[in-house]
C-alpha positions as CSV (number, residue, x, y, z in Angstrom):
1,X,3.0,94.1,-89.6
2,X,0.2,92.9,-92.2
3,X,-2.6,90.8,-91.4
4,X,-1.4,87.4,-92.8
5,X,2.0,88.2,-90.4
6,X,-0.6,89.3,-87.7
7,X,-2.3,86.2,-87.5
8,X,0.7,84.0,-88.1
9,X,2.2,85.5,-84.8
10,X,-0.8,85.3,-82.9
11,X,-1.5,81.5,-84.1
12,X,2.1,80.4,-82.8
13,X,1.4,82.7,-79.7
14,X,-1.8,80.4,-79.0
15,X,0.0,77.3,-79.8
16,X,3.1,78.0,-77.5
17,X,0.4,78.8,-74.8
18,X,-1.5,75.2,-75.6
19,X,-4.6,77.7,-76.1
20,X,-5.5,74.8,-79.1
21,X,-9.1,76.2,-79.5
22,X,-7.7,79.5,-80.3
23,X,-4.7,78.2,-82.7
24,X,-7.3,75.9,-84.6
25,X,-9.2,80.0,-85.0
26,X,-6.2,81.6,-86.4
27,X,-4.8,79.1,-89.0
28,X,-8.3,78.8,-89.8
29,X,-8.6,82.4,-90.8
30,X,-4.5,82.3,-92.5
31,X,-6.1,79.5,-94.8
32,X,-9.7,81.1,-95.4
33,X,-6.8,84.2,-96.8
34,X,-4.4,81.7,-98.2
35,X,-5.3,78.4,-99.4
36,X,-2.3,76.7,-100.1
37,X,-0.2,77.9,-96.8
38,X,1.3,74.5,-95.7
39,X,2.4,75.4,-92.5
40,X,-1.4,76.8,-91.3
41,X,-2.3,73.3,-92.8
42,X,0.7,71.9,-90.6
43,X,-0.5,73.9,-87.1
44,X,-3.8,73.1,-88.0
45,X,-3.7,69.4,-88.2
46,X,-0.9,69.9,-85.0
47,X,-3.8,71.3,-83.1
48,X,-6.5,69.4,-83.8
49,X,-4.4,66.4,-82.5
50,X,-3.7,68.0,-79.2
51,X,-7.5,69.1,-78.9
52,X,-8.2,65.2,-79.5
53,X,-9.7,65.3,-82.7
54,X,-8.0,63.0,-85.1
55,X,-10.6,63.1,-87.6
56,X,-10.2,67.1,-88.3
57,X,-6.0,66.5,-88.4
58,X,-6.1,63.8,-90.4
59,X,-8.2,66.1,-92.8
60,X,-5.3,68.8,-92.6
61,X,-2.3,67.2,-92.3
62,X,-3.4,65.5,-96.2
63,X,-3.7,69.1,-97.0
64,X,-0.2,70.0,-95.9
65,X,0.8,66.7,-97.5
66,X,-1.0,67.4,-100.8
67,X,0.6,70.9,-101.0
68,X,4.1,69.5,-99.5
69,X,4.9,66.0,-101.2
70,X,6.8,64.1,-98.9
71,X,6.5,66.4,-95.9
72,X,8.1,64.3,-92.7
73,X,5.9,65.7,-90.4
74,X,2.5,65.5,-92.4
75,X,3.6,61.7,-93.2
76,X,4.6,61.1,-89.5
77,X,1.1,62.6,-87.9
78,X,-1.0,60.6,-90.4
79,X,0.8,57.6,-89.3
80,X,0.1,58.3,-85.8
81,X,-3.5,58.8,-86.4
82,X,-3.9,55.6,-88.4
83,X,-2.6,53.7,-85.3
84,X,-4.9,55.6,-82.9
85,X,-7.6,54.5,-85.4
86,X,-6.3,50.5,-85.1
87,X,-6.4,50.4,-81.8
88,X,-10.2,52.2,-81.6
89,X,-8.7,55.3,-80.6
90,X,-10.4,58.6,-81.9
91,X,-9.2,60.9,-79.4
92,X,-5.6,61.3,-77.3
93,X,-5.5,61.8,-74.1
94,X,-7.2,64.6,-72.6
95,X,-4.3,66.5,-70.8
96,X,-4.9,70.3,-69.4
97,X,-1.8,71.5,-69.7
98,X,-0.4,74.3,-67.8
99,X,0.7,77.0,-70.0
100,X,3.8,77.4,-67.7
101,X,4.6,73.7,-67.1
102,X,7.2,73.9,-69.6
103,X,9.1,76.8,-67.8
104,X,12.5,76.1,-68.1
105,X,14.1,77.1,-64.4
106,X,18.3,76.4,-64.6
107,X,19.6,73.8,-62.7
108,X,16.2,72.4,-62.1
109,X,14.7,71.8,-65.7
110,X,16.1,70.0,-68.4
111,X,14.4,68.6,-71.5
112,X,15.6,65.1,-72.6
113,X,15.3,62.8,-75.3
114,X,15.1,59.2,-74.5
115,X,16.7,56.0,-76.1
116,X,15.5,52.4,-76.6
117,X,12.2,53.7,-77.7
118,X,9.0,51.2,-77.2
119,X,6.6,50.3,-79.5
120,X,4.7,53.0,-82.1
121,X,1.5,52.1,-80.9
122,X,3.1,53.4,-76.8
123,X,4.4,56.6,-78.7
124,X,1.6,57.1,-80.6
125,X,-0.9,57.7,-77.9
126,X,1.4,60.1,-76.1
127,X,-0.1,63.7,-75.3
128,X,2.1,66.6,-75.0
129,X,1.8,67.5,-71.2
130,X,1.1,64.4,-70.0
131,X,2.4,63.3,-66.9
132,X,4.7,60.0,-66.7
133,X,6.7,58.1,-64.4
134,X,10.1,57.1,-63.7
135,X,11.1,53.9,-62.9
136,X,14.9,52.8,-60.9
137,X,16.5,50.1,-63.1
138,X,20.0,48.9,-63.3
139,X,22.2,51.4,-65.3
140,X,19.2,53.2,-66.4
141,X,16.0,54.8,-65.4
142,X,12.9,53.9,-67.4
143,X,10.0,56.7,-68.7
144,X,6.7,55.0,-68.6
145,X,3.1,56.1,-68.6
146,X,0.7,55.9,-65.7
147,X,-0.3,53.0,-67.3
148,X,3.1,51.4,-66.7
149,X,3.5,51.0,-70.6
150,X,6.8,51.3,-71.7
151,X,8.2,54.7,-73.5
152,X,12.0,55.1,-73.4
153,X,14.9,55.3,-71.3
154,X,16.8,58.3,-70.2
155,X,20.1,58.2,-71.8
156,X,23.3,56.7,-69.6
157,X,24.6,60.1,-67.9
158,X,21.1,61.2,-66.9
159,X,20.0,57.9,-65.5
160,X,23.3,57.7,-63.3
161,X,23.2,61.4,-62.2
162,X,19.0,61.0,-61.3
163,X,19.2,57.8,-59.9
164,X,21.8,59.0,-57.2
165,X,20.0,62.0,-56.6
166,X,16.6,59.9,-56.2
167,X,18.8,58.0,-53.7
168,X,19.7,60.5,-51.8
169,X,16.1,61.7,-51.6
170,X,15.4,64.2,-54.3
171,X,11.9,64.1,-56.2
172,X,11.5,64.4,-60.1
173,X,8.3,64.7,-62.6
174,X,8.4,63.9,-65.8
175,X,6.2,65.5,-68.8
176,X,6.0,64.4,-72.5
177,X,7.3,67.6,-74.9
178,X,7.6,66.1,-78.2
179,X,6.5,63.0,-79.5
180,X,6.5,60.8,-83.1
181,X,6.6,57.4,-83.8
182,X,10.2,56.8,-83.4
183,X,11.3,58.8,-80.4
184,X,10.3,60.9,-77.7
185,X,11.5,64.0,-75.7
186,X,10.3,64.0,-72.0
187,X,10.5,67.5,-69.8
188,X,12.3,66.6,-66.1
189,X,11.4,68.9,-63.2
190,X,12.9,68.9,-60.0
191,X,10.5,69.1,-57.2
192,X,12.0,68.2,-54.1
193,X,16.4,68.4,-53.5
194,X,17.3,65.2,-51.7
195,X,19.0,66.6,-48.2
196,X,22.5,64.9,-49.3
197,X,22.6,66.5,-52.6
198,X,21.2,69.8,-51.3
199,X,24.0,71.9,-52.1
200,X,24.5,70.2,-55.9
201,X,22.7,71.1,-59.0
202,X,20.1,68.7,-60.5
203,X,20.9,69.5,-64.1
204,X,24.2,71.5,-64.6
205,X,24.7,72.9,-68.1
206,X,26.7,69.7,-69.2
207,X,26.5,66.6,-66.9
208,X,29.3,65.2,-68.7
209,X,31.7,67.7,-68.1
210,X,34.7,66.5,-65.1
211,X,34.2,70.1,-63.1
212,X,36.3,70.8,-59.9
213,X,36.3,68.6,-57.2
214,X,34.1,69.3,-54.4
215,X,35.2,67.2,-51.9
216,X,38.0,69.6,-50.6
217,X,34.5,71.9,-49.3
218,X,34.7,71.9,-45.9
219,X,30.9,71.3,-43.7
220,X,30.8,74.9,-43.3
221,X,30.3,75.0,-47.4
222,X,27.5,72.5,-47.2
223,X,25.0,75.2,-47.0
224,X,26.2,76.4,-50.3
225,X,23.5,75.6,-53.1
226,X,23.7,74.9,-56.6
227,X,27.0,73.8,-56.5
228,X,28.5,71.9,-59.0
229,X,29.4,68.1,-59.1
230,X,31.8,66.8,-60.8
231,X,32.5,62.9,-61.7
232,X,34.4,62.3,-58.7
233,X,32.5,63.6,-56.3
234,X,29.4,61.7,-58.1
235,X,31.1,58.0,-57.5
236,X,31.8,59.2,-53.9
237,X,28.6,60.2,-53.4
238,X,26.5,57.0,-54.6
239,X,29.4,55.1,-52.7
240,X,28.4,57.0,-49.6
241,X,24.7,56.6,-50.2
242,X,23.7,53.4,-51.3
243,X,24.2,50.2,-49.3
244,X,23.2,48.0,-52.2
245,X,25.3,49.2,-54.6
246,X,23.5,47.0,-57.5
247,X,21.0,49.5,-56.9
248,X,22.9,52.2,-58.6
249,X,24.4,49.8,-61.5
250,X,27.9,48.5,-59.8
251,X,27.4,44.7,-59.5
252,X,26.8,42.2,-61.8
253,X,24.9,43.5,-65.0
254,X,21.3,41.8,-65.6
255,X,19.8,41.5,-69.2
256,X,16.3,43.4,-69.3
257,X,13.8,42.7,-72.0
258,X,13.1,45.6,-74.1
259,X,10.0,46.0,-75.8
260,X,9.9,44.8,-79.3
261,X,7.8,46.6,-82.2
């Protein structure tokens, strides 16, 4: 492997690991090597965001856009920053992130991308890493910040399936993975199983999917875990959980406001 491949590697390496202080020295070095390398320019100004220094991405992400006309990502980014800079921002949200928080663990991890989006100005000041709450509606369970400012909401199947295991007493965190100005992709991580669901996976392979029933288990199964659930045995379940069933989205549908751009 030459140098130029050497340091490539090790650049991605750093950035997987969120070690930004050592990504920002190896695209550095790619560029001191190889001047018009767009994607250093790219992980450069990528890591200078996440370090909190908007000034320095801005610099190289109109690099990246200088030697890629019309580059998504460059565009995107400097959009971002010029938002941060409207609102008297000049450095995201410190966030030490765990190298292995992203660990994907099957049946207890999923990553998600929400729907109904909030405003750019919400997105925009996202941090990959950070840590955001989920909040119970009708039909769907909303992603907000600490702040309680409004991101996203995870999509229909999700929200059903989490919201009855919520019920039921299981715990969930969630993480911002990948942000822009238009959507958002949050990491879920199962922290506590509910008692009633004890024996049921969090996040089977394909939620949607109608598996076999469960119901003909006997109690002597109960101890089983990672089971399966399918549809009918997840209406039976919220049935058998929840006294108000409004709770879980089966009365009378309410109109929520969304936040408008």
């Amino acid at each position: 492997m030459d140098k130029a491949s050497q340091l490539e590697k090790q650049a991605i390496e750093a950035a997987i690991s969120a070690d930004w202080e050592t990504a920002i020295k190896y695209n550095t070095e790619i560029i001191k090597h190889d001047k018009k390398n767009a994607d250093a320019h790219l992980r450069l100004g990528f890591a200078f965001m996440q370090d909190g220094n908007i000034n320095d991405a801005r610099k190289y992400y109109k690099k990246a856009l200088a030697l890629l006309p019309g580059n998504r990502t460059a565009q995107d980014n400097l959009e971002k920053i010029k938002i941060l800079e409207t609102k008297k921002i000049h450095k995201s949200k410190d966030v030490n992130l765990n190298p292995y928080l992203f660990l994907d663990i099957p049946g207890k991890t999923k990553t998600v991308t929400l729907v109904n989006c909030g405003q750019k100005s919400v997105l925009a000041r996202l941090a990959i890493g950070q840590k955001l709450s989920m909040i119970v509606k009708k039909r769907r369970v909303e992603v907000r910040t600490m702040d309680d400012e409004y991101i996203g909401c995870l999509p229909d199947d999700i929200s059903k399936r989490l919201t009855i295991f919520i019920k039921a007493g299981s715990v969930f965190n969630a993480y911002a993975k990948e942000t822009s100005l238009k959507q958002a992709a949050v990491f879920l991580k199962e922290e506590k199983k509910g008692r009633r669901v004890a024996k049921y996976m969090s996040f089977p392979v394909n939620i949607q999917s109608n598996l076999q029933n469960m119901s003909g288990k006997e109690d002597g199964d109960n101890n089983e875990e990672d089971a399966e659930l399918s549809e009918v045995d997840l209406e039976q379940l919220a049935e058998s959980i929840v006294e108000e069933k409004e709770y879980l989205g089966y009365g009378p549908e309410e109109k929520d406001e969304e936040p408008e751009e």
